[in-house]
N, C-alpha and C positions, 0 to 999 in steps of 0.2 A: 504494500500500500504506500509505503514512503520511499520506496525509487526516486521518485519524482519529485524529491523537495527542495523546496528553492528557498534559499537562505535568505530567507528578509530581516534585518536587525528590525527588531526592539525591544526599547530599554528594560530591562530585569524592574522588578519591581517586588519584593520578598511578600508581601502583601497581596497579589492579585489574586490570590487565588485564598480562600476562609472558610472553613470549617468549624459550626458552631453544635459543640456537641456534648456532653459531660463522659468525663472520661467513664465512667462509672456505666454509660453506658454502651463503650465500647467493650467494655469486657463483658458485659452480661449478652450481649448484642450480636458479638462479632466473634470473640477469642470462646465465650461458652455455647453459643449455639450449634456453631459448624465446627467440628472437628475430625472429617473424613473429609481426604480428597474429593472424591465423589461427589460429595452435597455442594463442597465448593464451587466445582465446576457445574454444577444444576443450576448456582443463584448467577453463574455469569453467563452460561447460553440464556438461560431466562433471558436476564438482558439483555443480551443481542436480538432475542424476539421481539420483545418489546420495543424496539428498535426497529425495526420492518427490517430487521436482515431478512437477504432471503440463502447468503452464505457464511458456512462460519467455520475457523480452524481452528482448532485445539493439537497444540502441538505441547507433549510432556514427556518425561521418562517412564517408561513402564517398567511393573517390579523390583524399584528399589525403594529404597527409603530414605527421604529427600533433605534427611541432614545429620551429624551425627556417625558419619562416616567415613572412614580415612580415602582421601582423594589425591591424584598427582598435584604439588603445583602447578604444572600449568596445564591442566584437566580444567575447564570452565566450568563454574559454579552449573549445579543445578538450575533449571527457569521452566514454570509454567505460562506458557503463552497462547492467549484466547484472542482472534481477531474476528471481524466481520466485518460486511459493508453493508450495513443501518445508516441509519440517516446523519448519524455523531452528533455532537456539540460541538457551541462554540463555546469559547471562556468563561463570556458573561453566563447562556446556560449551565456550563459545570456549577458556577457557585449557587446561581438558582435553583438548582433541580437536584443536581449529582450530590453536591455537598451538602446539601438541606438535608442530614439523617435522618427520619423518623414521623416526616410529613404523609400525608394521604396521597399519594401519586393523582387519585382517581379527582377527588376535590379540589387539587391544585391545579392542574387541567381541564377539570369538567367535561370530562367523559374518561368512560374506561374502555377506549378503541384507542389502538395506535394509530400514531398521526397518517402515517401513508398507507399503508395496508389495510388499516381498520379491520387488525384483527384484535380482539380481547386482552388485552392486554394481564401478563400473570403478576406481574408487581403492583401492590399496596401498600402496603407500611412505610417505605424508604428505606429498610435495614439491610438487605440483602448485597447491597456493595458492600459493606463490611463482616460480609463471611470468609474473606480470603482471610482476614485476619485472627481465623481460628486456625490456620496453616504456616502461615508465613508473616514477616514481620513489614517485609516493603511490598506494597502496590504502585504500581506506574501505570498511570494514564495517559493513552493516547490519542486522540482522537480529533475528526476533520469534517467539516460539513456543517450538517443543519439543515436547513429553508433555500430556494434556490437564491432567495435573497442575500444569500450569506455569501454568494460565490463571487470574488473577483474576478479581475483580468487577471489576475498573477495564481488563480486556483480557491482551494477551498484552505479559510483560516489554522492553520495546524493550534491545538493546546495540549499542553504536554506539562503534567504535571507529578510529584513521587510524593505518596500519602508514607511515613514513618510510624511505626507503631509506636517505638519507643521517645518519639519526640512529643506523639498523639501524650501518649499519658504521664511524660514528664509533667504536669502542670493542670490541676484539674478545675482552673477557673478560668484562665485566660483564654481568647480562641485560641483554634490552630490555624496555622498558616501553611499547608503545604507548599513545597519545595517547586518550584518551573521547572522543566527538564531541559533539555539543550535544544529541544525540535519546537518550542514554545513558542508563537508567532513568525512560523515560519508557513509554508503554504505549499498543496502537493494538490494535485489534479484527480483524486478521488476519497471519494463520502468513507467514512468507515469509525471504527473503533479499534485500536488494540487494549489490551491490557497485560500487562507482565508480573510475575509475581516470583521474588525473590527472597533469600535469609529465611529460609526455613526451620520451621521447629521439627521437630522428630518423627515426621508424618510417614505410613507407607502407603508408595503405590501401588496398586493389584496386578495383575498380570491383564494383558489384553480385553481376554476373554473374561475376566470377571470387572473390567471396568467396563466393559459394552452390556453384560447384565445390568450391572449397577447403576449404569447413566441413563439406558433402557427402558429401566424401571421405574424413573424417577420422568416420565413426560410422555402424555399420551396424546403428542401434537400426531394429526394423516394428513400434510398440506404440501403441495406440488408445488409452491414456493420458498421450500424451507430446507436447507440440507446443511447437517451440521455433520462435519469430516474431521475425526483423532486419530494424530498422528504420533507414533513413538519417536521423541526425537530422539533416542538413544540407540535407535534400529530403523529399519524401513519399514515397518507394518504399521497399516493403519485401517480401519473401521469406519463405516456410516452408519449415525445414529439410528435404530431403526425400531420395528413396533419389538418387546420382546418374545423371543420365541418361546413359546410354553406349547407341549403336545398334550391336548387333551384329548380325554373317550367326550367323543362327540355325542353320545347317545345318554349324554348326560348335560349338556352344555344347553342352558337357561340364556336368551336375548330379557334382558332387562329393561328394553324401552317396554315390554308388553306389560306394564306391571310397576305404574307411578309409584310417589311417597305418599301415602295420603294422610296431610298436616292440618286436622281443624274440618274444614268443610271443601277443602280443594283438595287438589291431586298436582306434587312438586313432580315436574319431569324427569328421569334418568335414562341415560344409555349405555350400553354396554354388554358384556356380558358374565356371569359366573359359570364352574364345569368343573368337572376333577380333574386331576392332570391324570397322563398313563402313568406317570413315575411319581413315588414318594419324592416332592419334591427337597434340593440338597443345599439351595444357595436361597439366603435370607430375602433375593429382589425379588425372587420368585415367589412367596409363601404369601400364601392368604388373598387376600382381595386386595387389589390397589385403588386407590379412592381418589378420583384425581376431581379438579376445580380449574377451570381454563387451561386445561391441557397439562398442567403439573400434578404431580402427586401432594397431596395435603394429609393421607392416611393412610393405614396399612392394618389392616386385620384377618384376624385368622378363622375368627367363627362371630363377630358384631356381638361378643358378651351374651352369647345364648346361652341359657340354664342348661345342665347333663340332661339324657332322658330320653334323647329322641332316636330313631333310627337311623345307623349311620355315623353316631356320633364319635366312634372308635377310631374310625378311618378317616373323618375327617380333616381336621388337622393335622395330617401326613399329605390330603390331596387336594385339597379347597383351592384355587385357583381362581381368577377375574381382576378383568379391571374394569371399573365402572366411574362414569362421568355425573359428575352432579355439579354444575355451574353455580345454581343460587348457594352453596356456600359458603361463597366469596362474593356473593354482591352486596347488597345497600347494608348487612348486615353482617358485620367481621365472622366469621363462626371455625376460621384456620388457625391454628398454634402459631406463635412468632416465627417458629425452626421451622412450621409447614411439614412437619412431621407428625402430626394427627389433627384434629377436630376437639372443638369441644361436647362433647359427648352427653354432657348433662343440660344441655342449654335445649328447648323444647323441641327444635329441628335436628337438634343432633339423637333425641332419643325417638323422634319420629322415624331419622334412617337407622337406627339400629334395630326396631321395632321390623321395619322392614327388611332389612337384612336376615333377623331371626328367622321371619317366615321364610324368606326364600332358600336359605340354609334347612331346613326342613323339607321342603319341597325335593332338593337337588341332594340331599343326604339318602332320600328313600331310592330315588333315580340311581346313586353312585353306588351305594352297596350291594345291587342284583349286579352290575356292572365289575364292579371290583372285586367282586366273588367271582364272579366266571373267568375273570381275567389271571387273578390269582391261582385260580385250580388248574388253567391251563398253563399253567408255566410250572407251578407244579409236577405234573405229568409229564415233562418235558423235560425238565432239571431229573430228576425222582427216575427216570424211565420205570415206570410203575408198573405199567400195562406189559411192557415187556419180562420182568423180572415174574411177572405172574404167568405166564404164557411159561417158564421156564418151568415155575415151580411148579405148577398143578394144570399141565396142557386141555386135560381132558373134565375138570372139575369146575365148571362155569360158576356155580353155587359159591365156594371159596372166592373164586375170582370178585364176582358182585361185591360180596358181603366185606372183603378189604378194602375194595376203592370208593365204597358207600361210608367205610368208616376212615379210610382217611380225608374224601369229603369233608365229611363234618369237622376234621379235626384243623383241615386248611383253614375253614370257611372266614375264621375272625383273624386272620395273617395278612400281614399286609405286603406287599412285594418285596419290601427291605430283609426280610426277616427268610427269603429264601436265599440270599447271598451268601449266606454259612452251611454248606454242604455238610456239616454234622448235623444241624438242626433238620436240613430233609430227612437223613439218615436216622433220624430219632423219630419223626414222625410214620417212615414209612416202618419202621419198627414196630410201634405203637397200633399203628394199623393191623400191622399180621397180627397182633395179640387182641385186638377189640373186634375185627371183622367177623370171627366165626362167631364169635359170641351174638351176634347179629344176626348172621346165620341162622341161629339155632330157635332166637326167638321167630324168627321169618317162617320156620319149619313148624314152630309150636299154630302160629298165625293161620298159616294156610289147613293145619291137620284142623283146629278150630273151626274154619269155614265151610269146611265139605263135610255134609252132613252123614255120610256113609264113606269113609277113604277105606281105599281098597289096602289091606297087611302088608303090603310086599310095597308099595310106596311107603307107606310112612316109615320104615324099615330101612330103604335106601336116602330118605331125606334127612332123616336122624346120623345116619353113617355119614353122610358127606360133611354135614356139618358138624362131630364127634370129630373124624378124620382129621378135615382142614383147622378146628381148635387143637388137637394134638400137636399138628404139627407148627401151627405158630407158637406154642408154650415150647416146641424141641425145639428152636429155632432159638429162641431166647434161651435158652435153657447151654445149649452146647456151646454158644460164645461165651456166657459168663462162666460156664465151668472150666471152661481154658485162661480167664483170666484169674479165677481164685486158684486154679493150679499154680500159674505162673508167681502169685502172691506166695503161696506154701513155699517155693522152693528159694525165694529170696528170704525168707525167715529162715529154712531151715540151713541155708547156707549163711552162716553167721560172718561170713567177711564181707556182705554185700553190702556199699554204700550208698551215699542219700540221692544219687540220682536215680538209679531203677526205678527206686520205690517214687520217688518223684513224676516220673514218668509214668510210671504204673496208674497212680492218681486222677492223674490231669489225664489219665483216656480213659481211664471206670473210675469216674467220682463216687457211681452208686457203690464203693467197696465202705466209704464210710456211712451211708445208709443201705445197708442189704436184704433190706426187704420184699425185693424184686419190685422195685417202685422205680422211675427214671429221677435221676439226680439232674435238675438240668444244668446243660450247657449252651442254651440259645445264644442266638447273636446280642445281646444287647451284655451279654457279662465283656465280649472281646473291646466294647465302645469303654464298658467301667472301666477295668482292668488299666486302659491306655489310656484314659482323662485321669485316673488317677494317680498314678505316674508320674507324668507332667505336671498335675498338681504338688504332686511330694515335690517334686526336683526343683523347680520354682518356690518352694514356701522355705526348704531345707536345704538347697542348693547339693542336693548326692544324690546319685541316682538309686532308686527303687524298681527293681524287678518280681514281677507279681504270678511269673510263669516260666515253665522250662522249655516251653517249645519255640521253636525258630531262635533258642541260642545256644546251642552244644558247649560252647566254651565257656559258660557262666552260670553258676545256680542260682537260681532265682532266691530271694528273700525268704520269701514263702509261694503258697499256691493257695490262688482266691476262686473259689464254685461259689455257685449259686442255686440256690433251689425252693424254686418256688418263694419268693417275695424273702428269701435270705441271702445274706452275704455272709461268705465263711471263709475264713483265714485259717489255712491247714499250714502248719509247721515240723516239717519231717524230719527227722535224726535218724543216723544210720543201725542198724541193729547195736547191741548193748553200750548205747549210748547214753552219759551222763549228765543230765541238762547241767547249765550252769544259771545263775542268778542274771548274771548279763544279757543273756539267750533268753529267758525267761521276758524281763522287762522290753526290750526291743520288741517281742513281738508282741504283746501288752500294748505296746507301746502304738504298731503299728493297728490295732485295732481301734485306737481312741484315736487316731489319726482319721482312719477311715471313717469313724464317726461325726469327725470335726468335716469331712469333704461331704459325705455325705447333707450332713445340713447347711454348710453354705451354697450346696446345687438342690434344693430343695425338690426339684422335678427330678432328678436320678436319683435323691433318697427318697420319695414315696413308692417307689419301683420294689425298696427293698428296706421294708420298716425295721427288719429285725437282722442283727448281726452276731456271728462268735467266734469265737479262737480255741482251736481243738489242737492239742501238741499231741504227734505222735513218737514215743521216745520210752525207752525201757525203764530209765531209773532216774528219779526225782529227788535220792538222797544227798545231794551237793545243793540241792537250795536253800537258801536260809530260809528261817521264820515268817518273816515279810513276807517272801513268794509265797510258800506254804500253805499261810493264812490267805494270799489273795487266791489261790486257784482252788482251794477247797472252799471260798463263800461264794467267789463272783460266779453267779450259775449262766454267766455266758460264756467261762471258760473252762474245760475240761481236758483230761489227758488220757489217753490209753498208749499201751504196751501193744508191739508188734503182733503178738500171737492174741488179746485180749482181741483185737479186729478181725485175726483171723478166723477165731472162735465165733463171732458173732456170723460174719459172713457163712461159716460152715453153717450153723446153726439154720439159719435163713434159707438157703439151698437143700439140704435134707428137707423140710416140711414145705418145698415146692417141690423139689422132685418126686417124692411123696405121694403128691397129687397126680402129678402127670402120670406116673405109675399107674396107679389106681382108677384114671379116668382108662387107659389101656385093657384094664383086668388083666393083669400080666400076673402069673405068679414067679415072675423072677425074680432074684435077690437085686433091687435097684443098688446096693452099696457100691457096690465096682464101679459103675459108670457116673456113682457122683463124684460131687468136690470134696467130701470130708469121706 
């Protein structure tokens, strides 16, 4: 835009340019409102819209972090640079308009259409120039034009001015005067704005791809006059802002103009739409409803404050999805947060659209869950090869076949997509299947013998057997895996040199050896998210790392080993066969449990996951603890110890009175001892 400028002297004047603002409100305003890149760069394309740009360039570094960081000498400072060709300022406008913080755009103008485009203009307040300054500490304005009255023979007047932070709130009575720049009353042959933004505080940049969700998300301008282009200046990629991509099940997707607000005795308009996504969605621009007000985003929600209760509601807020327009928000009646990061929600139109969001979140909840159930089961069956693995086991027994894929049905149907990612948890389910399907079976068998009023002996004979049969053989099926891991247990006790990894190992793949009741210990996907946020938690609060697992590290024993089961979190601490706790050993892992209790309530949504926690040491001999220990592990009934062989006894135990069964459903009179675990 300044190729073309032509050096006209005149005189510097420290004055021309005034800013009358209390400092007090730049910090509440400016440095506390905005403090992601992202939002900054929203409040300055904003401006350029408002501007009748119809181009705009965003040129910045992507993926680093823009201060704070060892750089070459003669490496050039990091710079965020916004330009456009809008209509600009001249001088006199900058102090009138640009520097006036805090005035009503829309009243000081009198209208809320931009002056050439006459489109809607998104700025109100005045505050939104000063969100760079939740980033960086220098702002430089550039800017050329106005009115066609403003244009010379020698071009359009240049002003060019550098807003300081730290000069801004040296002095919290007097104005500010910002600084002229060196291109100040000079003159270049086209209309525009730059802006520049330099002296950074410790901001990070996102990577490409999550700064075109994020900028994405933040404007839900569709106008064939408007193309705003970011560029990496630190690489050659660059992006056009565009609508965001979300992939939803269409067959759930709600148009929102069919279906006003209705405020009092009228009906407020909106457009748009709500829908589930296909994918649990993973990135925060994405989640929930975007609520925008002349083309920007003013809000963001997940389910609009609906009570629990309704159908659907499980899955919602993993897939709720939309953006929707609602203008009079932001007209004759302020109803936007200063940040433009929500609504106010309690003010009578703001609980009139939550009212209506609730319903249509009902509506689209009933839609999404026949949807997201069929979608989920098919990918189930697909991950799982289900249908195939039955076809293996029982080719010619259709009955079995039904009776397992009706019961792992049911058992997908409340799963959400996320939660097939961990091919253990398939493998727990399709498990679980073989052991509830016959049983299903067998009721189906009783069902049908029930309805035929005369069934012929020789049928109900062979529907009894199929379904006898196919439960046999899912209890031998369960039955012969675990009795090859309580073997492999026996023979690490009874070989008394074996240390704490087997047994380690041993654990974290049959957690159910410390509950052996033939009950599943789970290990769903959501213990590998704890395990690893907690972690990062220790090492950040304690600065040493915490290892909570033994697998994917051969070279390192973990701390301990953290299961889960069923709404528990459990801290197992393994010692190698006749090993001697010590008092230090004891506290440490003590220790690590009040830890995990202290993470758990500062993440209050992964502690309701799991209200109840404990610490179970397994180790032969407790005679080197002192009293202290002594006294804590025989009161605190969250912690408890057993002895090597004390587990294996238990697990023996558990396996006789199931094998037991399985026998006896056979009518075998063979000696079942041989072929069990004890």
């Amino acid at each position: 835009m300044y190729n073309e400028v032509h050096a006209a002297a005149l005189d510097r004047d420290d004055h021309r340019y005034t800013m009358r603002i209390s400092r007090l409100a730049i910090d509440k305003l400016g440095i506390r409102l905005y403090d992601r890149v992202s939002a900054v760069l929203a409040e300055l394309i904003a401006n350029s819209y408002d501007a009748d740009a119809t181009e705009v360039d965003v040129a910045l570094p992507w993926g680093v972090t823009l201060a704070g960081t060892i750089r070459a000498a003669d490496e050039p400072a990091y710079r965020i640079v916004v330009s456009d060709n809008g209509h600009g300022m001249t001088a006199s406008e900058i102090n009138a308009h640009y520097l006036m913080v805090g005035s009503d755009r829309r009243k000081r103008t009198g209208s809320d259409l931009s002056r050439e485009q006459q489109r809607p203009v998104m700025g109100r307040k005045g505050i939104g120039k000063l969100a760079a300054f939740g980033i960086c500490r220098t702002i430089e304005v550039i800017s050329a034009g106005s009115t066609p009255t403003d244009r010379t023979p020698q071009g359009w007047p240049v002003a060019h001015l550098i807003l300081d932070l730290d000069d801004m709130l040296s002095d919290t009575e007097r104005d500010y005067y910002p600084k002229p720049g060196p291109l100040d009353g000079t003159f270049t042959g086209t209309r525009g704005t730059t802006v520049i933004l330099r002296n950074f505080f410790r901001k990070r940049v996102n990577s490409g791809t999550e700064l075109s969700r994020q900028l994405a998300s933040r404007f839900g301008i569709e106008r064939s006059d408007w193309r705003v282009q970011v560029r990496n200046s630190a690489g050659t990629e660059s992006f056009t802002l565009s609508d965001l991509p979300i992939d939803v099940m269409e067959d759930t997707r709600v148009d929102v103009s069919r279906v006003p607000v209705r405020f009092g005795h009228k009906f407020l308009p909106v457009s748009g739409w709500i829908a589930y996504s296909k994918q649990p969605y993973r990135d925060e621009a994405m989640a929930g409803v975007r609520i925008y007000a002349r083309g920007k985003i003013v809000a963001q929600t997940r389910d609009f404050g609906i009570p629990a209760g309704f159908t659907g509601e499980f899955k919602l807020r993993s897939y709720l999805v939309g953006a929707v327009h609602v203008d009079w928000l932001d007209d004759e009646e302020d109803l936007v947060r200063s940040d433009r990061q929500d609504i106010m929600w309690n003010s009578p139109r703001g609980e009139a659209l939550a009212q209506w969001g609730q319903a249509l979140i009902k509506e689209i909840g009933r839609l999404g869950e026949k949807s997201i159930r069929r979608r989920v089961w098919e990918e189930f069956v697909e991950r799982s090869r289900i249908r195939e693995m039955l076809e293996g086991i029982a080719p010619g027994d259709r009955v079995f076949r039904d009776s397992v894929l009706e019961a792992a049905r049911i058992l997908v149907a409340h799963k959400d997509r996320a939660s097939l990612d961990d091919p253990a948890h398939i493998e727990n389910m399709v498990r679980l299947a073989l052991s509830l399907g016959p049983q299903r079976s067998l009721l189906e068998t009783l069902k049908e013998i029930a309805e035929d009023a005369e069934p012929e002996l020789d049928v109900v004979v062979a529907l009894f057997e199929r379904a006898r049969v196919a439960e046999i053989y899912s209890l031998g099926q369960i039955a012969s895996e675990r009795v090859a891991v309580v073997d492999r247990l026996r023979a690490l006790i009874d070989d008394r040199r074996s240390l704490e990894r087997p047994f380690q190992e041993l654990i974290e793949t049959a957690p159910w050896l410390l509950a052996p009741e033939w009950t599943p210990l789970g290990m769903n996907e959501s213990l590998q998210r704890v395990r690893a946020s907690f972690e990062r938690w220790y090492a950040q609060k304690f600065g040493s790392m915490l290892q909570t697992s033994a697998v994917g590290s051969p070279k390192r024993e973990p701390d301990f080993v953290l299961l889960h089961d069923s709404g528990e979190l459990w801290i197992v601490e393994i010692k190698r066969m006749d090993y001697h706790l010590t008092d230090t050993e004891y506290n440490r892992a003590v220790n690590y449990l009040y830890e995990l209790d202290r993470f758990l309530e500062e993440n209050p949504r992964i502690g309701a996951q799991f209200p109840r926690r404990r610490l179970t040491f397994i180790v032969d001999h407790i005679d080197r603890l002192g009293p202290a220990s002594l006294s804590s592990l025989f009161s605190d009934s969250r912690v408890d110890r057993r002895t090597w062989r004390e587990l294996l006894d238990s697990t023996l135990r558990a396996h006789r009175d199931f094998l037991d069964r399985v026998y006896a459903m056979r009518g075998s009179d063979d000696e079942p001892g041989a072929a069990r675990a004890g």
